[in-house]
MIDO-416013 format. One record per residue (C-alpha): residue in one letter; y negated, z negated, x negated. Coordinates in Angstrom, 1 decimal. Each point is the difference from the previous one (the first is absolute). Example, Ala and Ser with C-alpha at 12.3 -4.5 7.8 and 13.67 -1.06 7.14 Angstrom:
<rs>
+---+--------+--------+--------+
: r :     c2 :     c3 :     c1 :
+---+--------+--------+--------+
: A :    4.5 :   -7.8 :  -12.3 :
: S :   -3.4 :    0.7 :   -1.4 :
+---+--------+--------+--------+
</rs>
This chain:
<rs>
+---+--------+--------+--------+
: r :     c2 :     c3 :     c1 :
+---+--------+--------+--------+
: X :    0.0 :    0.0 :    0.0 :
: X :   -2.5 :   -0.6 :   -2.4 :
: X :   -0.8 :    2.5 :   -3.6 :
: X :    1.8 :   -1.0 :   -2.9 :
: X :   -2.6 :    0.4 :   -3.1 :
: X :    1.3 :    2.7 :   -2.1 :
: X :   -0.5 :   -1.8 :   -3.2 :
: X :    1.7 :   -3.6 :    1.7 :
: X :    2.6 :   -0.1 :   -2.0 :
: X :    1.6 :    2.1 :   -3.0 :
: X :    1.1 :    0.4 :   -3.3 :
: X :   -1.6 :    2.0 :   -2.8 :
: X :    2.7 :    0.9 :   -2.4 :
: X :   -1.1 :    1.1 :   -3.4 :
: X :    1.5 :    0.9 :   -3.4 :
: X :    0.2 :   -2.8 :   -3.0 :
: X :    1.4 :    1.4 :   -3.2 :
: X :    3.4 :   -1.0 :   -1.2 :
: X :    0.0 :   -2.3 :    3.2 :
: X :    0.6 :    2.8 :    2.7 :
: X :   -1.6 :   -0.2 :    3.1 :
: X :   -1.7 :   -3.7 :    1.6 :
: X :   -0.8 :   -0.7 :    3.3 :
: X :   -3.7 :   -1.8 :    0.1 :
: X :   -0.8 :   -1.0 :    3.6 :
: X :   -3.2 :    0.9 :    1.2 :
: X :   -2.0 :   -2.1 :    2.3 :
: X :    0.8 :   -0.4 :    3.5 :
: X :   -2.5 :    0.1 :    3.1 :
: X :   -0.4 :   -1.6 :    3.8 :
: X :   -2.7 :    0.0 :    2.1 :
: X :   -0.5 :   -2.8 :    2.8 :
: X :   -2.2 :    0.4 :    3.2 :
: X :   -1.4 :   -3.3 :    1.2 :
: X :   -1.1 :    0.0 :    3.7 :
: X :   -1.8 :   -2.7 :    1.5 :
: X :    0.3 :   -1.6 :    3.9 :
: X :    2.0 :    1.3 :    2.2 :
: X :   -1.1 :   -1.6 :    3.5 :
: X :    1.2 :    0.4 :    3.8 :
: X :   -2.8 :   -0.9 :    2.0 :
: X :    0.6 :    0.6 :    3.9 :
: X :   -2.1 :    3.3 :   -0.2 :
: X :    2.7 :    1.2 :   -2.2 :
: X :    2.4 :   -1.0 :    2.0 :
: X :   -0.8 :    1.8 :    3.0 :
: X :   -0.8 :    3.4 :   -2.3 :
: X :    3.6 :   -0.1 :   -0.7 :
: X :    1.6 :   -0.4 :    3.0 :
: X :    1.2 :    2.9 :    2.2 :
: X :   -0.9 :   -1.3 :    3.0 :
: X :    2.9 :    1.8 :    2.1 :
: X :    3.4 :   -1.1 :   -2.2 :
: X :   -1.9 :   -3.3 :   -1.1 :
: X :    1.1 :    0.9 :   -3.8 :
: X :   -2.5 :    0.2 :   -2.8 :
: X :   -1.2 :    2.2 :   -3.0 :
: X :   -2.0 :   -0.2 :   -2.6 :
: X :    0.4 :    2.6 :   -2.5 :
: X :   -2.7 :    1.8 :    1.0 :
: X :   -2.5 :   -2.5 :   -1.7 :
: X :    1.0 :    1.0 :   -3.4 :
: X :   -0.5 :    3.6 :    0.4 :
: X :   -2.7 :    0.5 :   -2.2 :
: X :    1.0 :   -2.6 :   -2.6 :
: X :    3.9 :    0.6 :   -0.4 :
: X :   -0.6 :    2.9 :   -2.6 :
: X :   -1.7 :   -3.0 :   -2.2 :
: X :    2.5 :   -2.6 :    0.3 :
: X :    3.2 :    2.5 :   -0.1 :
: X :   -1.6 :    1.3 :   -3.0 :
: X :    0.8 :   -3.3 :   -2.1 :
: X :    3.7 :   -1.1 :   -1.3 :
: X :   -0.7 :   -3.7 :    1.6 :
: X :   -2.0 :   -1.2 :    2.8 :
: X :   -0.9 :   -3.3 :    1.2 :
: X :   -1.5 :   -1.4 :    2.9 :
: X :   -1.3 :   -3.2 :    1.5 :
: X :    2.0 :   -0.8 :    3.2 :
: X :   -2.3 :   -1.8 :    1.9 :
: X :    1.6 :   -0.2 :    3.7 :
: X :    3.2 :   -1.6 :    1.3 :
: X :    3.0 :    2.0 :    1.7 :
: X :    1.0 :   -2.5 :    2.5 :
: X :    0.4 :    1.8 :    2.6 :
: X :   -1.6 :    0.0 :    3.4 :
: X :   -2.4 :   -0.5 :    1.0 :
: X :   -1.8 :    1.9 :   -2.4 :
: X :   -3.4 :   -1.2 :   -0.6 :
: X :   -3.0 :   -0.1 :   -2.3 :
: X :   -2.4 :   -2.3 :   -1.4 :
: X :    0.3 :   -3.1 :    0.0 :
: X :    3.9 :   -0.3 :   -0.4 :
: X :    1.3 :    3.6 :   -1.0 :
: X :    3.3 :    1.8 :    0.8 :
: X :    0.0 :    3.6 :    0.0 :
: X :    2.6 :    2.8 :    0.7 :
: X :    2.9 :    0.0 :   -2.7 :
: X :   -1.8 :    3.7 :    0.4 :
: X :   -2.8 :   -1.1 :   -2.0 :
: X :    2.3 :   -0.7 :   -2.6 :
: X :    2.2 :    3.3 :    0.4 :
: X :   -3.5 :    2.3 :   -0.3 :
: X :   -0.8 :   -2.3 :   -3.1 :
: X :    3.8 :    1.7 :   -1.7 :
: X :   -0.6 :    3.4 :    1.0 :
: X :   -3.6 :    0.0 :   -1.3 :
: X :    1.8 :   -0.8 :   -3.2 :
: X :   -0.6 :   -3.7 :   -0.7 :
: X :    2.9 :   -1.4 :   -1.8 :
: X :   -0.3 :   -3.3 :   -0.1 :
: X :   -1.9 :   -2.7 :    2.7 :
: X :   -1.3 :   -3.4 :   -1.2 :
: X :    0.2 :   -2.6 :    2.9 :
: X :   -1.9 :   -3.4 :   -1.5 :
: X :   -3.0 :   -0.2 :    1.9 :
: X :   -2.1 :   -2.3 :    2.5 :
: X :    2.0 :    2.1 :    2.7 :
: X :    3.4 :   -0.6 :   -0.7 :
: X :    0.8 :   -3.1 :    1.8 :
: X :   -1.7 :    1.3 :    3.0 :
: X :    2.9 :   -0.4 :    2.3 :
: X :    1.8 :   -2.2 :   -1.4 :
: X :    3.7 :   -0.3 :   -1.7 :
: X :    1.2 :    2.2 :    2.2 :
: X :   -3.2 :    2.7 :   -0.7 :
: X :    0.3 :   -0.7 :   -4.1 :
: X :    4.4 :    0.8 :    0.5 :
: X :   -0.9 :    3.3 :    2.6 :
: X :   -2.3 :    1.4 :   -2.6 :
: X :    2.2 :   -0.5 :   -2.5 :
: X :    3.3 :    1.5 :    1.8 :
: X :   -2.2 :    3.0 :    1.2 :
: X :   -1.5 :    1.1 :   -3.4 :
: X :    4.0 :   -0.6 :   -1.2 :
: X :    1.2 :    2.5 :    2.8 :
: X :   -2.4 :    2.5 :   -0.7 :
: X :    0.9 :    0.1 :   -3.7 :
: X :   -3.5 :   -1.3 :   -1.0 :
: X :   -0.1 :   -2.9 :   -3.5 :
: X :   -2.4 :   -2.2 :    0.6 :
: X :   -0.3 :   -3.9 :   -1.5 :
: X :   -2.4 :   -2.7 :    0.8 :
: X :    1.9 :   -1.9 :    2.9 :
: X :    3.7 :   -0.8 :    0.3 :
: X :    2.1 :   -1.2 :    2.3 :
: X :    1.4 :   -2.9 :   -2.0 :
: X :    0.2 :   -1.5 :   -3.6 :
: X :    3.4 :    1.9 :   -1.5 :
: X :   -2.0 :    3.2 :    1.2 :
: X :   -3.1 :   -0.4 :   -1.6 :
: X :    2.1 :   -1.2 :   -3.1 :
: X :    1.9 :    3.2 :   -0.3 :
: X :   -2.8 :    2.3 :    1.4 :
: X :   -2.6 :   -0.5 :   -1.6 :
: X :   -1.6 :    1.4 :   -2.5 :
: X :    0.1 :    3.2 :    1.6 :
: X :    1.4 :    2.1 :   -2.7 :
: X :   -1.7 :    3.8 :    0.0 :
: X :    1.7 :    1.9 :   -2.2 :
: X :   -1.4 :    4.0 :   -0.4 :
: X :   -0.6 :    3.0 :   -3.2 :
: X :    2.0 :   -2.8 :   -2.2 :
: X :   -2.7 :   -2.6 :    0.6 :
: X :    0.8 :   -3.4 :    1.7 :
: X :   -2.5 :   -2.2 :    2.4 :
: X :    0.3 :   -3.8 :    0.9 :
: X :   -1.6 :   -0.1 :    3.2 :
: X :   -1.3 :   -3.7 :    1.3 :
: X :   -1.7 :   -0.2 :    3.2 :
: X :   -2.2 :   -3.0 :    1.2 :
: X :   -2.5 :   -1.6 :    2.6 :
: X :   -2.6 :   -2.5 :    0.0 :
: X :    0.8 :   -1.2 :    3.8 :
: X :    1.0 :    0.8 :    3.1 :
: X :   -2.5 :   -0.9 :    1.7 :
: X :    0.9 :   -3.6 :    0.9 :
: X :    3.4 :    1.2 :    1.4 :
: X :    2.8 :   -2.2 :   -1.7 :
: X :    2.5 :    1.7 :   -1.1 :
: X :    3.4 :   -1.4 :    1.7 :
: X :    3.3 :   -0.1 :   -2.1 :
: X :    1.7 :    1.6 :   -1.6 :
: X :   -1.9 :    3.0 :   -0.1 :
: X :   -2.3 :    0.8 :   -2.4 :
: X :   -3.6 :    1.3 :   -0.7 :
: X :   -1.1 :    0.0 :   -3.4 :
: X :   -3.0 :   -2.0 :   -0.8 :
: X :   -3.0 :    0.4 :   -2.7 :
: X :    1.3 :   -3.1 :   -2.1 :
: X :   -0.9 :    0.0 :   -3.5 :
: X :    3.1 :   -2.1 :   -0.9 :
: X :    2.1 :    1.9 :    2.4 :
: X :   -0.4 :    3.9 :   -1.3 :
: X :   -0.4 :   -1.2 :   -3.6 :
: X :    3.8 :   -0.7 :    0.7 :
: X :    0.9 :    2.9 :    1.8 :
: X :   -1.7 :    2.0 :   -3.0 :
: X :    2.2 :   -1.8 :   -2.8 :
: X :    3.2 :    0.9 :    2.6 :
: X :   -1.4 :    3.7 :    0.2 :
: X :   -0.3 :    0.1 :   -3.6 :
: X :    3.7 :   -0.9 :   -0.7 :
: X :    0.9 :    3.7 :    2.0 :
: X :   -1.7 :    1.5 :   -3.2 :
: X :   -2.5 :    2.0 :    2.2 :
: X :   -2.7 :    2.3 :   -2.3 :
: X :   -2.9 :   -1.7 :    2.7 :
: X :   -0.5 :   -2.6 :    2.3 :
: X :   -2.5 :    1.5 :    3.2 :
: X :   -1.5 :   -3.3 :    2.3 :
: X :   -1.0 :    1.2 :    3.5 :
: X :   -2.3 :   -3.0 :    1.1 :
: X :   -1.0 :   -0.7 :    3.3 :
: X :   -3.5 :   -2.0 :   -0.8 :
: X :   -3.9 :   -0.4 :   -0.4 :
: X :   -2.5 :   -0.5 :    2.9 :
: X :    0.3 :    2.3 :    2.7 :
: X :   -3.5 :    3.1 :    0.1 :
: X :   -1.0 :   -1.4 :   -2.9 :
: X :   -0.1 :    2.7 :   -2.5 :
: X :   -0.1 :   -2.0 :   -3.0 :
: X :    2.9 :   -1.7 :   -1.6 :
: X :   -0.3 :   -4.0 :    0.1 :
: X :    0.5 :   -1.8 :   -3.5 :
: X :    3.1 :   -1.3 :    1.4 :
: X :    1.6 :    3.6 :    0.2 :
: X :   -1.4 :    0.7 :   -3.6 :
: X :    1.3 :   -3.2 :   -1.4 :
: X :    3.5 :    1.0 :    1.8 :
: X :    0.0 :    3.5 :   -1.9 :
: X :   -0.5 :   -1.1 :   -3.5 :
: X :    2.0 :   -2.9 :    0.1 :
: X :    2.9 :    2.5 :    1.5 :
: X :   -0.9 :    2.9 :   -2.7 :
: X :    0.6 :   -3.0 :   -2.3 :
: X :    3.6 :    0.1 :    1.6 :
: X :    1.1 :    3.0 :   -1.1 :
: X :   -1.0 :    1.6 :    3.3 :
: X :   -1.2 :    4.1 :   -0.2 :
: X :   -1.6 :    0.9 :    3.5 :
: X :   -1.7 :   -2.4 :    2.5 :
: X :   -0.6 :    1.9 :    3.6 :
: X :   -1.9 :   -2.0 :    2.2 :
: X :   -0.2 :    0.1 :    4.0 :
: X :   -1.8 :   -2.2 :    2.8 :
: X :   -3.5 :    0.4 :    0.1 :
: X :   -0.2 :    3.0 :    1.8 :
: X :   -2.5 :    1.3 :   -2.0 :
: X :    0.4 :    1.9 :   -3.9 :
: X :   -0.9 :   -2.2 :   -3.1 :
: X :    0.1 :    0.9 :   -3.8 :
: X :    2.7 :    1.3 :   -1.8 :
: X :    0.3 :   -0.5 :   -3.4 :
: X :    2.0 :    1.2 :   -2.9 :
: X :    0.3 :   -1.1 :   -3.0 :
: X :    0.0 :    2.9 :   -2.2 :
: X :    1.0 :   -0.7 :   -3.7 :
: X :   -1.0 :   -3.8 :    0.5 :
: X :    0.8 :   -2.2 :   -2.5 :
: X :    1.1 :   -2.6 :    2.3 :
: X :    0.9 :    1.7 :    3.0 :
: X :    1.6 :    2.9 :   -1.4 :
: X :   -0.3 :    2.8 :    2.7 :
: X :    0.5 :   -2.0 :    3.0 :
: X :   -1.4 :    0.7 :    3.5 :
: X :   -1.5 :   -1.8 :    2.7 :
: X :   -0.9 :    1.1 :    3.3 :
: X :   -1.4 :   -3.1 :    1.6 :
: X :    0.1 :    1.5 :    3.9 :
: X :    1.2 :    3.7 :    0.9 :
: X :   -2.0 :   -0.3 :    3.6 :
: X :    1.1 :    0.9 :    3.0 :
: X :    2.9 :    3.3 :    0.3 :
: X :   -0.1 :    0.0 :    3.8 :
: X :   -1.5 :   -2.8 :    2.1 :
: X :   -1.8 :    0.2 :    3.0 :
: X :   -3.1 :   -1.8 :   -1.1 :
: X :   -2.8 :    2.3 :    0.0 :
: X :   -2.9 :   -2.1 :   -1.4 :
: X :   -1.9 :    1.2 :   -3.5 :
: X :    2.8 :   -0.4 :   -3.0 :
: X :    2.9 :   -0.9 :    2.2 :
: X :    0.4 :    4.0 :    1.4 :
: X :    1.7 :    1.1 :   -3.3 :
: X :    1.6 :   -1.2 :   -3.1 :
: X :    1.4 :    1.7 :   -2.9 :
: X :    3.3 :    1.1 :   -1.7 :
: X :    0.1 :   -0.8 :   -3.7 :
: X :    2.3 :    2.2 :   -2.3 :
: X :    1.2 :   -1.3 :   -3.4 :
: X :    2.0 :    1.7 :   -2.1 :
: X :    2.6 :   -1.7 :   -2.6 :
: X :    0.9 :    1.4 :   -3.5 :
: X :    2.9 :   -1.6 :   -1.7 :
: X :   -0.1 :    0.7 :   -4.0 :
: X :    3.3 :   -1.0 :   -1.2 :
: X :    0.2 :   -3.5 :    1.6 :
: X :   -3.6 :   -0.7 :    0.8 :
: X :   -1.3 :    1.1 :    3.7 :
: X :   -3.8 :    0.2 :    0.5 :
: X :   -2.5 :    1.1 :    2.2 :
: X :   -1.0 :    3.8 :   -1.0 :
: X :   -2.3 :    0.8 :    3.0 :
: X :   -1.5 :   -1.9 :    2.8 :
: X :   -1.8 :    1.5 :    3.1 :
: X :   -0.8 :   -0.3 :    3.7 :
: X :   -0.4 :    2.1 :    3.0 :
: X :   -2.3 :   -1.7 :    3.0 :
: X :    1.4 :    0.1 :    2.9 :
: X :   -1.3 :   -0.1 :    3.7 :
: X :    1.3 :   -0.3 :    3.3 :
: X :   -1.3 :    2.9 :    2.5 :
: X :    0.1 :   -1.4 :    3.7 :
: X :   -0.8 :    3.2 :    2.5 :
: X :    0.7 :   -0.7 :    3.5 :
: X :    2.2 :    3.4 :    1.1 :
: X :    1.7 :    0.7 :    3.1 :
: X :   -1.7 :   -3.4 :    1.3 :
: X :    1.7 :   -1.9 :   -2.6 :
: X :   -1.0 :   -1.2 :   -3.5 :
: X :    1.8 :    1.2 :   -2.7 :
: X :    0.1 :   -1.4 :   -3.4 :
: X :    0.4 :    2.1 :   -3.2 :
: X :   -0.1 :   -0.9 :   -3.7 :
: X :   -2.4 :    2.3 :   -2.0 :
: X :   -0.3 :    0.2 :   -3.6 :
: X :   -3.9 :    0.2 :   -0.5 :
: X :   -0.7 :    2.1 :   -2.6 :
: X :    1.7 :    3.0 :    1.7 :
: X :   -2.1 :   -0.4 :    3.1 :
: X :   -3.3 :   -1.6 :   -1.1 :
: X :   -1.3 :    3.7 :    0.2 :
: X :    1.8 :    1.4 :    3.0 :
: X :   -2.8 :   -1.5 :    3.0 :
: X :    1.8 :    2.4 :    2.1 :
: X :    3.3 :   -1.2 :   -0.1 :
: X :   -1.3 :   -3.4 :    2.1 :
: X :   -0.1 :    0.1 :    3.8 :
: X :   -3.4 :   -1.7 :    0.1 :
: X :   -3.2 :   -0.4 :   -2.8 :
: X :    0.4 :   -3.6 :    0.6 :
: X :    3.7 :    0.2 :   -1.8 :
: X :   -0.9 :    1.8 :   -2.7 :
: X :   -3.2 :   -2.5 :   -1.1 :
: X :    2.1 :   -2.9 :    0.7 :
: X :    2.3 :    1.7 :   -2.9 :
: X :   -2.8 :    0.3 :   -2.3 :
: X :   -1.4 :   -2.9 :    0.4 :
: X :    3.6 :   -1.8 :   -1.2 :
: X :    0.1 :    2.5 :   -2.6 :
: X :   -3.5 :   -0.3 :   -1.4 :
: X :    0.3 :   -3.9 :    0.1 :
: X :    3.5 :   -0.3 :   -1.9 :
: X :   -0.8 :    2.3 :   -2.6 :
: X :   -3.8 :   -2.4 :   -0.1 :
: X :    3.1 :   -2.4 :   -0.6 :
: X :    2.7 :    0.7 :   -1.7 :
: X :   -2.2 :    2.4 :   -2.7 :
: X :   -2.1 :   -2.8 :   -0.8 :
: X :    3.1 :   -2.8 :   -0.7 :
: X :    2.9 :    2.2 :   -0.7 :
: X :    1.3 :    0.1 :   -3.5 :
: X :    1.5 :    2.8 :   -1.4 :
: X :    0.8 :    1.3 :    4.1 :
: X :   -1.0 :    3.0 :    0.9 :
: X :    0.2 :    1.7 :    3.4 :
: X :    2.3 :    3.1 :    1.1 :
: X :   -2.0 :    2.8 :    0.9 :
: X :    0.6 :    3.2 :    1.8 :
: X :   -0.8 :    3.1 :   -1.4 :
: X :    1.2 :    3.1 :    0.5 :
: X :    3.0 :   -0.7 :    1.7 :
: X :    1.1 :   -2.7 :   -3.0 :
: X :   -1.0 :   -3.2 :   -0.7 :
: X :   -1.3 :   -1.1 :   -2.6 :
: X :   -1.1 :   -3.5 :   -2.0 :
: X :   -3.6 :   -0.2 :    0.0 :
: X :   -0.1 :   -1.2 :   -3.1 :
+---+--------+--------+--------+
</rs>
């Protein structure tokens, strides 16, 4: 399903005298998509339901941006809904449509993290559904469990792709005052607790360790010093890529390119939203952030870094609204494509304010652009 780099992995043989020939390996390559929220508010709902056989569909929201996310060898979303069955409701206690989830696989999103505020939304029984559901449909995902001896022998997540292997660790700072009941599981932003979990994930001799963390202050587009504190002392782990989620709205990303102390890691401190139903300034869009690995003999490091905004387009057609996922820079200049003026200045307003943003903080992240049919890092 998704394009194999050509140059992912080989060997170069070449000619040493009196030795015969040696096989030298050459350096290997995967590229991971990180995508932000994925909500199910009850407008979205409703989109997706056929009204006449009462069954629902939602692969028409990732028209426009399945080309994107198919295009990379591993991508990883932010689950942020329940599938506990009916009834199917939004905000404030979500379960969606195992649909939802379905759309999310054949959009090309390989892997779901579930640790979020949301997940204990309905309870045991909503934390086990989502969990059996994503298992049916063939979907990995980490983040809750439904007992100790899973999480034990589940997690880390092990992504394994183009001879490159990723521990992936998955964690929330709440759930929004919803205890938790035993035995399952939701995995909580404990210092003490992943520190653990990243000494176990070490022992499976993984080239990196990614965190997706569920934290920071909701709309507020600046990191807190708790989150910054949280990412050095982890990079201090051993841990390569930090993706954040939560806020709703995008913050920095960082990476740090041939530091001393560092050494090429990545932070992404909040992706934004992927698609959401909030329509308010910042919260209509997100991003999806593309890194690509190198692995050098035994050493894996970042050896590009880029985003793509993103922004949910919400025209009502056939007296209903429809929701659709666009990639900004391939429509930022096509006013025609947008059923009213009013959608297309909403657009470039969020696209105008996250590149105020993100090109003023970013570090060594540049956006995706679309030219000519390509895109391109506008470096």
């Amino acid at each position: 399903m998704h394009r194999i780099l050509l140059n992912s992995v080989f060997l170069l043989i070449i000619a040493v005298p009196g030795s015969g020939q040696v096989q030298i390996p050459c350096e290997q390559k995967v590229s991971f998509l990180f995508i932000g929220d994925i909500m199910g508010h009850d407008e979205q709902i409703w989109s997706a339901e056929n009204r006449e056989t009462r069954t629902y569909n939602y692969d028409d929201v990732f028209t426009f941006i399945k080309p994107l996310i198919s295009e990379a060898d591993i991508a990883i979303a932010n689950f942020e809904v329940t599938l506990a069955g009916l009834p199917y409701k939004g905000y404030p206690q979500f379960s969606s449509p195992a649909a939802l989830a379905d759309a999310c696989r054949n959009a090309g999103i390989d892997y779901l993290v579930t640790a979020n505020n949301h997940s204990a939304d309905r309870g045991k029984n909503g934390i086990i559904g989502t969990i059996n559901r994503l298992d049916s449909l063939g979907i990995p995902h980490t983040g809750t469990f439904t007992d100790e001896a899973s999480r034990d022998s589940l997690q880390p997540l092990m992504i394994r792709k183009n001879g490159i292997s990723a521990a992936l660790l998955n964690y929330t700072y709440g759930t929004n005052g919803i205890k938790v009941p035993e035995p399952v599981i939701v995995n909580m932003l404990d210092k003490n607790l992943i520190t653990r979990d990243i000494e176990k994930a070490w022992k499976m001799n993984p080239d990196i360790i990614i965190l997706f963390l569920h934290w920071g202050t909701e709309y507020d587009t600046i990191p807190s010093d708790s989150q910054e504190e949280l990412a050095s002392y982890f990079f201090s782990k051993g841990v390569g890529l930090i993706i954040g989620s939560h806020p709703h709205v995008l913050q920095k990303m960082i990476w740090y390119k041939e530091d001393p102390v560092f050494n090429s890691k990545a932070v992404i401190y909040s992706l934004g939203n992927f698609i959401t139903n909030q329509r308010k300034p910042k919260t209509d869009g997100g991003s999806m952030v593309r890194i690509e690995l190198t692995k050098k003999e035994k050493s894996v490091s970042v050896s590009k870094a880029g985003f793509y905004l993103t922004w949910v387009y919400t025209p009502i057609i056939r007296y209903r609204k429809k929701f659709y996922i666009l990639p900004c820079s391939e429509f930022e200049n096509r006013a025609d494509f947008f059923t009213h003026p009013s959608d297309y200045v909403q657009m470039k307003k969020f696209v105008n304010d996250s590149r105020r943003l993100l090109y003023e903080q970013n570090i060594n992240f540049s956006e995706y652009i679309f030219n000519a049919n390509n895109w391109l890092l506008n470096n």
